[in-house]
N, C-alpha and C positions, 0 to 999 in steps of 0.2 A: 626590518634589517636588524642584523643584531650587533651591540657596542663591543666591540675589544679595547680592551684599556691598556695605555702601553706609555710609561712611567717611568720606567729604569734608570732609559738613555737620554741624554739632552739631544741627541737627533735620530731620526731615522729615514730610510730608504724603504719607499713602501710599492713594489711594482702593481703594475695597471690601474691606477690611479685616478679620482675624477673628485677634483674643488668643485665648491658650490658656495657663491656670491653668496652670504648672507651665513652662513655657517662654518666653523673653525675646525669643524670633523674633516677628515677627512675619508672618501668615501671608494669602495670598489668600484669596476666599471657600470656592474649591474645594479646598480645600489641594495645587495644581499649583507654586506657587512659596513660599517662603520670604524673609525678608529679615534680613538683622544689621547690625545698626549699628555695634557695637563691630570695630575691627580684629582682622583674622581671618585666619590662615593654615592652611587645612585640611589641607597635606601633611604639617605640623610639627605641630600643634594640636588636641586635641577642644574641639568646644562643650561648654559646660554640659548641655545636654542630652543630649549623647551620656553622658557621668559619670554621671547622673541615670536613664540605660535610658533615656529617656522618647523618641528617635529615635537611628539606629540610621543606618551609610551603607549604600548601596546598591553590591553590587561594580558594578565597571565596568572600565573603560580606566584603568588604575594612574595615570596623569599627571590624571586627574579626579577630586576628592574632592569635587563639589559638589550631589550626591543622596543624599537621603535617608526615609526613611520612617518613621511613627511605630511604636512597639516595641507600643501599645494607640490605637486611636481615640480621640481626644478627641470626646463629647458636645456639640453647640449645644443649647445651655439661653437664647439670645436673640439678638433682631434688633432691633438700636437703629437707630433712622431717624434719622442725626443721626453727629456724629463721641465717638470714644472715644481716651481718653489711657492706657497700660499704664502699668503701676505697678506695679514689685516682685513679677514675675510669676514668677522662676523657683525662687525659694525663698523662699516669703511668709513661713515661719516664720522663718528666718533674720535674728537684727538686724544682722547686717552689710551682707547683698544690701539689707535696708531702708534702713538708716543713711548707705552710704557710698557703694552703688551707684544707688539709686533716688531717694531724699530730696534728692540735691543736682540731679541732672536734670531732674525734676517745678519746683524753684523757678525753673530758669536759664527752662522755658517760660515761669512765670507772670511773672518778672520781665520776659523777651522778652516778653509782651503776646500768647502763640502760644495761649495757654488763655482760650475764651473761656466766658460764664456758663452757656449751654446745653450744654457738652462734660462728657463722662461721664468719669471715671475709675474704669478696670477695674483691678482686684487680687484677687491672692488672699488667702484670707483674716486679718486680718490679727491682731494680736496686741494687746490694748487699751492698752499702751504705745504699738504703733506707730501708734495712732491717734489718739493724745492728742499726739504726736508730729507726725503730718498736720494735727490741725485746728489745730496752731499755725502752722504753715505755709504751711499752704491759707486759715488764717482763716474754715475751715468755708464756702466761695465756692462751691464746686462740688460737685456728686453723686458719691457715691460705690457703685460696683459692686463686693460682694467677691463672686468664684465660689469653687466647690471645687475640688479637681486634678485637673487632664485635664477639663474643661468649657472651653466655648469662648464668645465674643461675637462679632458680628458687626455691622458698620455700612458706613454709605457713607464714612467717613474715619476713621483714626488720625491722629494727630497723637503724633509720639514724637522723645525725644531719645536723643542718645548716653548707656550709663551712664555716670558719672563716676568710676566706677574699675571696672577691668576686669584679669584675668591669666586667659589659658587654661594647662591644665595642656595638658604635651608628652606625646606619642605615643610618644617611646622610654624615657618615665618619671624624664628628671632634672629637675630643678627649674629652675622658669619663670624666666626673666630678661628678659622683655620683660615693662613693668606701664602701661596707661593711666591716667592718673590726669590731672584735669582740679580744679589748683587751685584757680581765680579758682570755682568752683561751690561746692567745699568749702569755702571760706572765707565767699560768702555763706550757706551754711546755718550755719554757726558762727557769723557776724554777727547771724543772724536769728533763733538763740536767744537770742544775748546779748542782744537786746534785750525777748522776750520772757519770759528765766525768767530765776533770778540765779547771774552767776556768781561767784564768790570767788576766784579768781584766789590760791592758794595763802597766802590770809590763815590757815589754819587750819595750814597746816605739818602735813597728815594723810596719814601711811603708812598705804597700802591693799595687803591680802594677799587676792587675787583666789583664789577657788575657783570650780572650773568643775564645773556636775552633764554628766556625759554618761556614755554608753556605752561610749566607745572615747577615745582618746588620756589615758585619766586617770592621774595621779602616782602611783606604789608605796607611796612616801613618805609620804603625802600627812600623815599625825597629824603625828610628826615633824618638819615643816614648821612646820603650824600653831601648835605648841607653841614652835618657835622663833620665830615672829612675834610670836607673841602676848607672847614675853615680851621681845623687843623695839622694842614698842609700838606695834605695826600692828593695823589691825582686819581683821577677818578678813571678809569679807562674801563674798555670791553675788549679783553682779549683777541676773541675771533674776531674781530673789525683789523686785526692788525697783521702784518706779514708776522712770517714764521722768525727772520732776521731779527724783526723789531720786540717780537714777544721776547727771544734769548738776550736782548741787550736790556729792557726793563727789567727783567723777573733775576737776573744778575747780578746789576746792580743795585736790587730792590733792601733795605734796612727792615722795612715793617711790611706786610703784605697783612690785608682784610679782605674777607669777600665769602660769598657764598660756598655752599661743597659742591662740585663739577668738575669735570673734567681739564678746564685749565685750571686744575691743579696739578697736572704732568708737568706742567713748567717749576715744579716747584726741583726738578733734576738740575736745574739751573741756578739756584739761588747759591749764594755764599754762605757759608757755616755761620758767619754770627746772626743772619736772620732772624727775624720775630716772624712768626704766621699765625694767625686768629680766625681759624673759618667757624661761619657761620650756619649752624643748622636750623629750618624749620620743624616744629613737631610735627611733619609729616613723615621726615626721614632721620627720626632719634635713634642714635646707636652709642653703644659703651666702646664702640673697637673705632678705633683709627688707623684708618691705612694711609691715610696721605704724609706720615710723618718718616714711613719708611721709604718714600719715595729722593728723604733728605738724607744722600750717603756718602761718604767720601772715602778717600784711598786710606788706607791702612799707614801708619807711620812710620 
């Protein structure tokens, strides 16, 4: 199949249309062509889905990197007669692709008036923060579609916008220094919780010592650490252990925040202007660019 790259506009209408769990393309019915929103340069650049296996390029003519093939077929499990909205399609579990990439694009539609009451939004499946999350947002207004990975939808229209933060990782493996990121989106989703959950705006003067559970990128250290926070008067918490409510009344009210590089750093959308933040990186994942400090934005004066 081959990519069209499509950049311009912050939305588009794309007819016969077909999402696919696991990937943020969006794809024809036959899967002949592809589309991407987000700015893309494939001779410097992987998609996410190429990182992900989930497609793969196709060799060709060295000076064309715009073919591709899926690495597994994705399944149709439906035909919606009617238009469908993508939603945090390429890594559902992800709170960051939810939080920072998806969450503020979805509102810029509804706020643009492009989502109407009959349109479907497809996602993958999602995380019941991330959903408590959506029905604050969405106001519970529209249907929701969650698939499994690699399942596909299909209808007579999408309706999708650009993500509102975007960095592809480089093909010769240094580190990304081109980041899209689209303020005025990010700040209404920050506006739009403020208004519906409470923020504390650093009334509480509370250092937070961020633990991360994973696999891989985790601290040697890590007792050590805690035993020093702890006994200078951080709390020591795990994000995802906690509701979505609970994360925006901490990371709000937060003075100092510590912790590893991960994805609850989306919640750093929450903190107050005089924050201090100190993430920690392993030499596995050393980089000169920091993107989490543009996630700290506020309104114009």
């Amino acid at each position: 199949m081959k990519l069209i790259q499509l950049s311009d506009s912050e939305a588009y209408s794309i007819g016969s249309a077909t999402l696919v769990s696991g990937s943020a393309l969006i794809y024809d019915k036959n899967f002949d062509h592809c589309y991407n929103l987000s700015p893309f340069d494939a001779t410097v650049e992987y998609l996410q889905e190429e990182i992900a296996r989930r497609i793969e390029r196709i060799p060709g003519d060295s000076r064309q990197c715009d073919k591709f093939k899926f690495t597994r077929q994705p399944t149709r499990i439906a035909d919606i007669d009617g238009t469908i909205v993508p939603f945090n399609l390429i890594h559902p579990y992800n709170y960051f692709h939810f939080l920072i990439e998806s969450l503020p694009s979805l509102l810029y539609l509804i706020h643009s008036n492009f989502l109407q009451p009959d349109h479907v939004i497809v996602s993958g499946l999602l995380h019941p923060n991330m959903q408590h999350a959506l029905k604050l947002v969405t106001e519970n207004r529209f249907q929701l579609f969650e698939v499994g990975l690699l399942n596909s939808v299909a209808a007579k229209q999408a309706i999708a916008a650009k993500e509102s933060f975007s960095c592809y990782e480089l093909i010769d493996g240094s580190s990304p220094t081109k980041v899209y990121y689209n303020g005025a989106n990010l700040l209404a989703l920050r506006e739009c919780f403020r208004q519906r959950l409470k923020f504390h705006d650093n009334a509480a003067q509370l250092k937070l010592f961020i633990l991360r559970q994973s696999s891989h990128r985790n601290i040697v250290n890590l007792k050590e650490l805690v035993a020093a926070a702890e006994s200078r008067g951080f709390l020591v918490t795990s994000p995802e252990t906690l509701s979505f409510r609970k994360q925006v009344e901490l990371f709000s009210s937060a003075s100092t925040i510590i912790g590893p590089t991960g994805a609850w750093l989306a919640n750093l959308l929450f903190v107050g202007s005089e924050a201090r933040v100190a993430i920690l990186y392993p030499e596995t994942c050393r980089t000169s660019v920091s993107l989490w400090k543009r996630l700290v934005l506020r309104p114009p004066l």
